[in-house]
N, C-alpha and C positions, 0 to 999 in steps of 0.2 A: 509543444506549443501551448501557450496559457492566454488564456482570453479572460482578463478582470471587465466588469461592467461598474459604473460610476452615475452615479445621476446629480445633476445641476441645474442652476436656475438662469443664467445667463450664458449666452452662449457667444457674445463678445468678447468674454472674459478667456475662456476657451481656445478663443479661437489664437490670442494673442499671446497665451499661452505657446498654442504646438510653433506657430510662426514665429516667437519668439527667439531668443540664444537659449534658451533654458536656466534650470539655477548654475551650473556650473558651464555653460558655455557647451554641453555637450549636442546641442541642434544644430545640424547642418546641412543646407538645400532643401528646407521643405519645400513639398512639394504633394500636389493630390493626385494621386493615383488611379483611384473608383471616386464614382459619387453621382447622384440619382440622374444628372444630365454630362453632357460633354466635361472633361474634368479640365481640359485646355481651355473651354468657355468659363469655367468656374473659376480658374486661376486667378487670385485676386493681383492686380500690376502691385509694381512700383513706380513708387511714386519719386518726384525730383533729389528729392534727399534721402533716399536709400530704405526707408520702407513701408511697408506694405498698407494697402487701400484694402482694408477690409469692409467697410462697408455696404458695399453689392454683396458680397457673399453671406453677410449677415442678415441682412434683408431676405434674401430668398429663400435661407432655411428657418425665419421665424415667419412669414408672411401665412403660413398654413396655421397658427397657432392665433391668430385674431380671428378665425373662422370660429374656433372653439369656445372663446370668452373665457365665461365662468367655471366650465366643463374641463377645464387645462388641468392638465397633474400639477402638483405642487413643487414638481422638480420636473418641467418638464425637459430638460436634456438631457438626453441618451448619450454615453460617453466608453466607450470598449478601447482598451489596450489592450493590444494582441502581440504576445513577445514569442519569439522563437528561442531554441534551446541557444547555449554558448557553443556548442560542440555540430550546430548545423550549421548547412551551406548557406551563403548569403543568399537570398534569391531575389529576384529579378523585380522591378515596376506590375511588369504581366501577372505575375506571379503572386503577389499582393495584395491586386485586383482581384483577382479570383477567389482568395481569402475572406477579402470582405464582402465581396457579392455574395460566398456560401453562407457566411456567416448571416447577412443579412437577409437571405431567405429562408432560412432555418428558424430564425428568430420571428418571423412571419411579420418584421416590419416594413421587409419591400422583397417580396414574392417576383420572382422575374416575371417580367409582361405586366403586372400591374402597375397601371398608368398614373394610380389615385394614392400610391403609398406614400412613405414619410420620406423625406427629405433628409437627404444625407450626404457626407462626403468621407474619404480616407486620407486620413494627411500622413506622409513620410517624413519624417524628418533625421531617421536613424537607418544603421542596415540590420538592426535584429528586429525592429520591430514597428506597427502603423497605429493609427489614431482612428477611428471610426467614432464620429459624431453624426447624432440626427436627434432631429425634435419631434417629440412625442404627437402630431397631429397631423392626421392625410388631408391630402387637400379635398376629398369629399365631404370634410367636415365630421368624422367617424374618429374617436381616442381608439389609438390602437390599444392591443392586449401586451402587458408587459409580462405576463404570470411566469415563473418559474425560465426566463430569458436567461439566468446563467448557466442550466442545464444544457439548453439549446445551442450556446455557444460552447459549453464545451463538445456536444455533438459533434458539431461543425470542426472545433480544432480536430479532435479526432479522424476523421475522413480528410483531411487535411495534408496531417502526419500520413496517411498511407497512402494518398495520392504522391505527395512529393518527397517520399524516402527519408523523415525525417523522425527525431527521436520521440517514440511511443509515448504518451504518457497516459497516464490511470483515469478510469472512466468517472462520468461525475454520480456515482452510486449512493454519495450520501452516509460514506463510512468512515471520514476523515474527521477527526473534531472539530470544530470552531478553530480558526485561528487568530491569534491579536493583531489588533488592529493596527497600524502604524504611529496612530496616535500613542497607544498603549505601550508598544515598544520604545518610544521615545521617552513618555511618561518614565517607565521603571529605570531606564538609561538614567533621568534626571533625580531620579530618587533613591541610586545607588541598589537596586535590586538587581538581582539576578536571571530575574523572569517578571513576565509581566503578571498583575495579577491576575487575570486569568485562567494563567496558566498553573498559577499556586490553587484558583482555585477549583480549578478542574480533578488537579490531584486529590488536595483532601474529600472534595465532595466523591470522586471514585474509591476510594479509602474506607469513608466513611459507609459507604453505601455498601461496599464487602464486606462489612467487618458487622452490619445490621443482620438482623433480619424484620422487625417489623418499622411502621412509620416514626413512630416514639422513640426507638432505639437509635434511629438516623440520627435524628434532629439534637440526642442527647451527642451523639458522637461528635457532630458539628458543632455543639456549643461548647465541649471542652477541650476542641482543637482552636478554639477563642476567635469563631467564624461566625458574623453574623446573618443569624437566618431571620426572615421575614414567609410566612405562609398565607399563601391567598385563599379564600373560601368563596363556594359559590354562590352565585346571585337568587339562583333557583330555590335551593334547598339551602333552608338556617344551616351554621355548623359545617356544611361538607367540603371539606379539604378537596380540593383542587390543583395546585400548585405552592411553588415554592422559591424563592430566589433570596440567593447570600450574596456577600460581602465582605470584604475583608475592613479591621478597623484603622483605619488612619488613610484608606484611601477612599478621598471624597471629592467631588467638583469643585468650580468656579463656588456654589451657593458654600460650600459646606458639608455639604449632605452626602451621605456613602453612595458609591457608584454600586449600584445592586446588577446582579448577574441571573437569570434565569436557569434553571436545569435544561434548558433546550440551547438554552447562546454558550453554553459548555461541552456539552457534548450531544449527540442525537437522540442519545439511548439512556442520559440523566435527566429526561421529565419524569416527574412525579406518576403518570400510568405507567410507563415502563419500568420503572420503579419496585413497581406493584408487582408487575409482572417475573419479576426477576425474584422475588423474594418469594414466588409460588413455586410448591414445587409439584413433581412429577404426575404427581395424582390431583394438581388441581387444592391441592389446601396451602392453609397456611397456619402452619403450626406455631405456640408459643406468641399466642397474641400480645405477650407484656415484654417489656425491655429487660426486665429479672433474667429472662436466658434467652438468648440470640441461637440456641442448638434447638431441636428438637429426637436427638440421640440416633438417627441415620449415619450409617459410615461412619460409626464411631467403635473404638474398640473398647472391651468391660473396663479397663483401667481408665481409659480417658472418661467414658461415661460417672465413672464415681468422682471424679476428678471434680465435672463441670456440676453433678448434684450435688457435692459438696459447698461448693462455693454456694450453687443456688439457695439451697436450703438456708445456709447459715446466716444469707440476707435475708432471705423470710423471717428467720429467727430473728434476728436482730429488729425489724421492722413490726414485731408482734408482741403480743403481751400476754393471750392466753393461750391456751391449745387449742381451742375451738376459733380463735383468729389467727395462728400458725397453719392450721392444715387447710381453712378456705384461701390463704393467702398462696402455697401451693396448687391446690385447684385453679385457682386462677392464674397464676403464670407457665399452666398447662400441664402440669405432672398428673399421674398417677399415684395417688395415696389409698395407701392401704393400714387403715391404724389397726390396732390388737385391743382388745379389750382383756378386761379381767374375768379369769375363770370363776372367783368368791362372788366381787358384787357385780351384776350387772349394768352393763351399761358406763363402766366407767372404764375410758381407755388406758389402757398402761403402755404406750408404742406404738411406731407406726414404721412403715416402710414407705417408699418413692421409687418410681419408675416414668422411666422416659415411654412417652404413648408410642406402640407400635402398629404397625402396617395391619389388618387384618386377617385374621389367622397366625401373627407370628406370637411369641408369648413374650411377656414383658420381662425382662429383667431386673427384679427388685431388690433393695437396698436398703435396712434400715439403718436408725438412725445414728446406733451406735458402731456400724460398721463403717458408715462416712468417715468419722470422728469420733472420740471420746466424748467431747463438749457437745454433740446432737445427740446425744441422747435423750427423750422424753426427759428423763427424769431429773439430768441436768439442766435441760432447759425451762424445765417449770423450778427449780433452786434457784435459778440466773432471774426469771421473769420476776419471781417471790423479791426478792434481796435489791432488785434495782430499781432504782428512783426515775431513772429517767432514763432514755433512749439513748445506748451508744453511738460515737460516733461511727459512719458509717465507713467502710473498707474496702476498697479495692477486692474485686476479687482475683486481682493478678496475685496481692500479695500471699492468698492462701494458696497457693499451689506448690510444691516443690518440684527441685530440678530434674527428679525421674518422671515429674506429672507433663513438665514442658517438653520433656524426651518425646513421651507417649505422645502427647498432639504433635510434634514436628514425625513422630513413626505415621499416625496416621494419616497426615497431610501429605506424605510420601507415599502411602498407599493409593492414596487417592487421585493422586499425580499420574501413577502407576496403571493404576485402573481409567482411569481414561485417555491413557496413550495406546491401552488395547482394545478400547471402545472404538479410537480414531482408524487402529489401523485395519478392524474388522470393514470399515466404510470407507477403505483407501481404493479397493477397487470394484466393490460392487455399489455402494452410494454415496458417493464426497457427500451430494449436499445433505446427508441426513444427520450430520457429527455437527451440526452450528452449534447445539447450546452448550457443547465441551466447550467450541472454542469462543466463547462469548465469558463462559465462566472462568476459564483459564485468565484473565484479564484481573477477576478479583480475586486469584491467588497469589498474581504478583504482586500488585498494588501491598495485599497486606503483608505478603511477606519480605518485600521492601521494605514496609515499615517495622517489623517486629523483627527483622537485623539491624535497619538501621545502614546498611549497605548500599555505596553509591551507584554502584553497577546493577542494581536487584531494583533502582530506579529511574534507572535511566533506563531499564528492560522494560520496566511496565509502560512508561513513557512511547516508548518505542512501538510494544507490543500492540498501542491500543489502539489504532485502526484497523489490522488484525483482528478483532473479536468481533467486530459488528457486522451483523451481515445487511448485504446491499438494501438501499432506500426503505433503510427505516423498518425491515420486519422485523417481529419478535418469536424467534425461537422457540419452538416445542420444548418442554420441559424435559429432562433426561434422565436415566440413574447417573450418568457420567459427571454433566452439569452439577446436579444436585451434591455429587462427591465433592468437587474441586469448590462448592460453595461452604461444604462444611468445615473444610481445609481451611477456608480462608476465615472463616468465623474463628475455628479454632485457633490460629492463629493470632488472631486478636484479642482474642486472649490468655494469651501467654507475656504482652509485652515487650517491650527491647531490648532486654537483657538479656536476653540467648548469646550464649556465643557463638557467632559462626564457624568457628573451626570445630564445633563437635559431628562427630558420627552422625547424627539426626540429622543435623544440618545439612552435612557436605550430601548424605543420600538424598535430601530434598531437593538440592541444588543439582543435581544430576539428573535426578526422577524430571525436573522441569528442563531442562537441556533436551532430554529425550521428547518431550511432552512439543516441546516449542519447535524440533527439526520436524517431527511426524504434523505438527500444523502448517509448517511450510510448504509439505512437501503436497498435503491434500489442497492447500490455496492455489497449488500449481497446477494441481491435474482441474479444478475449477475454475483454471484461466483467470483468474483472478492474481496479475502478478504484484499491482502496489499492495495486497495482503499479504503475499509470501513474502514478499523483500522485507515488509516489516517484521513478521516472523521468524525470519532467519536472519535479521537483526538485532532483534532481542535477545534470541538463543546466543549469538554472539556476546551481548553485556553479558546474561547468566555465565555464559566461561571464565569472566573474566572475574566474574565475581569468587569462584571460588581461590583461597590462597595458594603460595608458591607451595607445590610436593605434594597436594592433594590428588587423587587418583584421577582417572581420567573418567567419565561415563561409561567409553569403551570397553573399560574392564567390569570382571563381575561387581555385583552391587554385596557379595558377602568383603569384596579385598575393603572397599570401601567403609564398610560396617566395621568399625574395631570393640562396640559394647557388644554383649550379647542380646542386646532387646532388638536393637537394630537387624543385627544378623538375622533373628529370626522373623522380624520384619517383612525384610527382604525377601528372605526365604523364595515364594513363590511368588515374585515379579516376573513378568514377563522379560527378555533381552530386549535391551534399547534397541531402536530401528537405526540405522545407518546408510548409508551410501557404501555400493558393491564397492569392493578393494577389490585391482587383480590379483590372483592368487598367486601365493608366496611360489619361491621355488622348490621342487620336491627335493627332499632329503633324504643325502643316501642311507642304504641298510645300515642296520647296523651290525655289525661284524661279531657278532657274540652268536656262538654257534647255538643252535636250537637244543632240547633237553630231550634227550629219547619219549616216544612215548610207550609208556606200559602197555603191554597188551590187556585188549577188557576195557582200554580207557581213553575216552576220546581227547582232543587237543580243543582245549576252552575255546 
C-alpha cells in the first residue's frame, strides 16, 4: 500500500475533481467513507440534473481556515492518495475507513478524540484506492505541523499491510533516490529521451563522484561529461563551498533558463558533506588534495602503482619548466619526492625518485624517474624543458597506459571486489550492520565500471544496485579497509577508460568477483530485515550475469578456469571461494573397481 501526499490551494477544484468521471471516465460511485463528522451527513446531494452540490461540503472544510487569516500555509490543502497493491484483495467501505482514520492519526492532523482537529474527508471513487483531503487549519485556530507527514503515512501504510494481510512494502528509511516527477517523465516522453533527466543526471553525478577523489577533481569530471555545474558558497565565511547543483544543457523552463538539480533532489547520499565524507578515508584523511591523482597508492599493486606515477609525474612534467617547479609541483599533488644530488658539486641535484605516502610505519615504495619511463628522466626532462618554447599540449592520462597496465587495474579491482566479499562474510553472522561502508562503496565500483565497459547490463546493475548501498535515514558509514578497497577500484578504473574489452581475463574475473560481491550483499540485507535492499541486490547481481558473454565460465567455478593470462591466474590465486547458496548433495558414486596396489611392508598407505 502507498500513500502519495499532494498540497493545493483550492479545494473546490479538488473536490470536483474526485466527484468527477475523471480524465478517462475511470470514477465510479464516489462516495465518502471517513471523514471528521457523519460521512452520510457530509454527502454532498444531487441535485435535479444529475450533479453533485458541493457547496456545503466546501464550506465546512475551508470555514476553519478564515480563523487563521494571514497565518494560512501557502498551499493550504492536504491531499493523500492511498493505492493498494494490483495483486490485493478489494477491501470493504469499513475497511478504508479504518485506513484513513490510521492514517490521519499518525500524521497528528486529527488524533482520535480531538474535537479541535482539521477537517477532513475520504472520498472512494475506485476499488484500489481513497482520496483523503483536509485543510491545513483546526478550528482552535492552531496551523497544524506538517513536518516529515509522508513518513508518517508511510507508517501508517505499514501497519495497515499487516493488519489486513496485504502485500508488504519497504519501510520509508530514506534509502530510495529521488524519483521523477510526472512532470518530468512526460517532459523527456515529449523530447524523445530515454530517461528523464534526472535520472541522466543522477547517474553521471554518481560516476563522477566514484571516479574523484577530491572537490576539484568532481567538478572537472562533471564538466567534461558536458554537465553543467553551478556551486553555492557560504553566507557566513567568504569563499566556503557549501553546495552545489547541475544541469543538463538544452534542458531549461518556460523562462529559458536550465532547470538546475541539487546533490540532495538526486540522491540522499550526493550532498556536497557527504561527499566529503565519502572521499575520507579509513584514518580520517584525505589524501591527494590536487586533481593530478585521484589514488593515493592503498590497495594498489607495484605494477599499478608505477602505472598511475607515471602518468602523474609526466603531467607534472609537462606543466613545469624547471626542476625546482617540477618537484614542488609533485609535493603538491601529494607524493613523496626524494631527489639525489651530485656526489662532485654540491647541492646540485642530478634525480629524483616518487612515492605514494604511506600508512605509518609502512615503508614507501620508490620509483625514479627513469624507471617510470625513458622520457622522466631528470636528465631528459631538463633537454625537453631547455629545447621548448612553450607548453605541450596536454594528455590524457588514459592514453599513457598500455594494455598490460589496464589488465593490472581491472587484477586489482578484482582483488578488491574479493577482499571485501570476505570482509562481508566475516559480519554475515556475527555483525551484518558493521559491513555498511563495503556496501555503500560497492555502488561506485559499479557505476564506474559500467562506465569503463561501456556495458548495458553493468548499468542497468548499478542503477539497480543503488538503493542497496545507502544505509537507512541518511547515516554515513564508518570508514573501512573494505570501503576504502572497492573505492580504489573504482578510481582505478576510471582511469583506464572504455576501451577495455570485456571479454578478457581481467574482465570476465572482475565481473564474477562482483557477482559474488553483490549475492553475499543480498544475503546480509536479508539477515538485516532489510528486504527492498536485498531484492535490489539480488537484482543487480542478476544484470552482472547477464553481462558477462555467451561461454564465459560461470562464478561457480574456480576463479584460476576463469583466468586464461597468467597475471590473472596469479591474481586470483588466493581469493577466497565465492559464497553460494547450499546445493543438495550430489549423489554418491560408486567405487571404483580398480583393485587396490599391495602395500609394502615398512610402508604406510598415503
Amino acid at each position: 500500500m502507498i500513500g502519495k501526499v499532494l498540497r493545493g490551494v483550492r479545494v473546490q477544484g479538488l473536490l470536483r475533481y474526485l466527484y468527477g468521471p475523471g480524465a478517462n471516465g475511470e470514477h465510479h460511485n464516489p462516495h465518502i467513507v471517513a471523514a471528521f463528522s457523519d460521512p452520510a451527513d457530509l454527502e454532498p446531494v444531487i441535485g435535479p440534473n444529475g450533479s453533485r452540490d458541493l457547496r456545503r461540503l466546501d464550506g465546512l472544510l475551508v470555514q476553519p481556515m478564515a480563523v487563521l487569516g494571514e497565518r494560512n500555509y501557502r498551499k493550504p490543502v492536504w491531499h493523500c492518495a492511498v493505492r493498494a497493491a494490483p495483486e490485493d484483495p478489494i477491501l470493504t467501505d469499513a475497511q478504508w475507513a479504518q485506513i484513513a482514520i490510521e492514517i490521519m492519526s499518525r500524521t497528528g492532523l486529527a488524533p482520535q478524540g480531538d474535537v479541535d482537529a482539521v477537517r477532513w474527508i475520504a472520498v472512494r471513487h475506485a476499488d484500489d484506492h481513497v482520496h483523503i483531503v483536509a485543510t491545513l487549519a483546526r478550528s482552535d485556530g492552531v496551523r497544524p505541523e506538517v513536518w516529515n507527514d509522508g513518513y508518517r503515512v508511510r507508517d501508517a501504510c505499514r501497519a495497515m499491510e499487516a493488519r489486513f494481510g496485504l502485500r508488504s512494502t519497504a519501510p520509508a528509511d530514506r534509502t530510495a533516490a529521488r524519483r521523477p516527477k510526472r512532470g518530468e517523465t512526460e517532459k523527456a516522453v515529449r523530447r524523445g529521451q530515454a530517461v528523464p533527466s534526472r535520472a541522466v543526471l543522477h547517474c553521471k553525478v554518481q560516476t563522477a563522484a566514484a571516479g574523484a577523489r577530491t572537490e576539484t577533481a568532481f567538478f572537472q569530471r562533471l564538466q567534461a561529461e558536458g554537465v553543467l555545474v553551478r556551486r553555492r558558497f557560504g553566507r557566513r565565511t567568504a569563499g566556503e563551498l557549501t553546495g552545489y547543483a547541475v544541469a543538463l544543457p538544452g534542458d531549461v523552463n518556460a523562462d529559458g533558463q536550465p532547470i538546475w538539480f541539487g546533490g540532495g533532489k538526486l540522491a540522499p547520499d550526493l550532498t556536497l558533506p557527504k561527499l566529503r565524507r565519502r572521499w575520507t578515508a579509513v584514518d580520517n584523511s584525505v589524501r591527494a588534495p590536487s586533481a593530478a591523482c585521484p589514488l593515493d597508492g592503498r590497495h594498489m599493486s607495484a605494477r599499478t602503482k608505477r602505472a598511475v606515477l607515471r602518468t602523474c609525474v609526466r603531467r607534472a612534467a609537462d606543466e613545469a619548466r624547471t626542476t625546482a617547479e617540477f618537484l614542488h609541483r609533485l609535493r603538491r599533488d601529494g607524493f613523496l619526492v626524494k631527489p639525489r644530488y651530485s656526489q662532485t658539486e654540491p647541492g646540485q641535484i642530478t634525480g629524483y625518485a616518487v612515492a605514494f605516502p604511506t600508512d605509518q610505519g609502512d615503508e614507501p615504495v620508490w620509483f625514479s624517474g627513469s624507471r617510470l619511463a625513458d622520457d622522466l628522466s631528470l636528465a631528459r626532462l631538463r633537454q625537453r624543458w631547455s629545447s621548448a618554447t612553450e607548453h605541450p599540449p596536454e594528455t590524457d592520462d588514459r592514453d599513457d597506459l598500455s594494455f598490460e597496465e589496464r589488465q593490472a587495474f581491472y587484477d586489482d579491482a578484482a582483488r578488491a571486489a574479493a577482499f571485501a566479499t570476505a570482509h562481508l562474510r566475516r559480519h554475515l553472522a556475527t555483525n551484518p550492520h558493521a559491513a555498511q561502508d563495503a556496501c555503500w562503496a560497492a555502488s561506485d565500483a559499479l557505476h564506474v565500471a559500467a562506465a569503463a565497459t561501456g556495458n548495458r547490463h553493468l548499468h542497468r546493475a548499478a542503477a539497480t544496485y543503488d538503493r542497496a548501498a545507502r544505509a537507512p535515514y541518511g547515516r554515513i558509514p564508518r570508514p573501512t579497509r573494505a570501503g576504502d578497497a572497492l573505492r580504489t577500484a573504482a578510481r582505478l578504473l576510471a582511469l583506464t577508460g572504455s576501451n577495455m574489452n570485456r571479454t578478457t581475463a581481467s574482465t570476465l574475473v572482475l565481473v564474477a568477483n562482483l557477482i559474488t560481491l553483490l549475492d553475499t550483499i543480498a544475503e546480509l540485507r536479508r539477515l538485516q530485515h532489510r528486504q527492498a535492499q536485498a531484492d535490489a541486490a539480488r537484482k543487480a547481481a542478476a544484470h552482472v550475469r547477464e553481462a558477462r558473454p555467451a561461454g564465459a565460465p560461470s562464478e561457480h567455478r574456480s576463479t584460476a578456469e576463469a583466468a586464461t593470462a597468467s597475471q590473472a591466474r596469479l591474481a586470483m590465486a588466493g581469493f577466497p571461494s565465492p559464497w553460494a547458496p547450499l546445493r543438495p548433495a550430489a549423489a554418491p558414486q560408486p567405487a571404483p573397481t580398480t583393485p587396490a596396489r599391495p602395500v609394502s611392508p615398512g610402508r604406510r598407505r598415503p
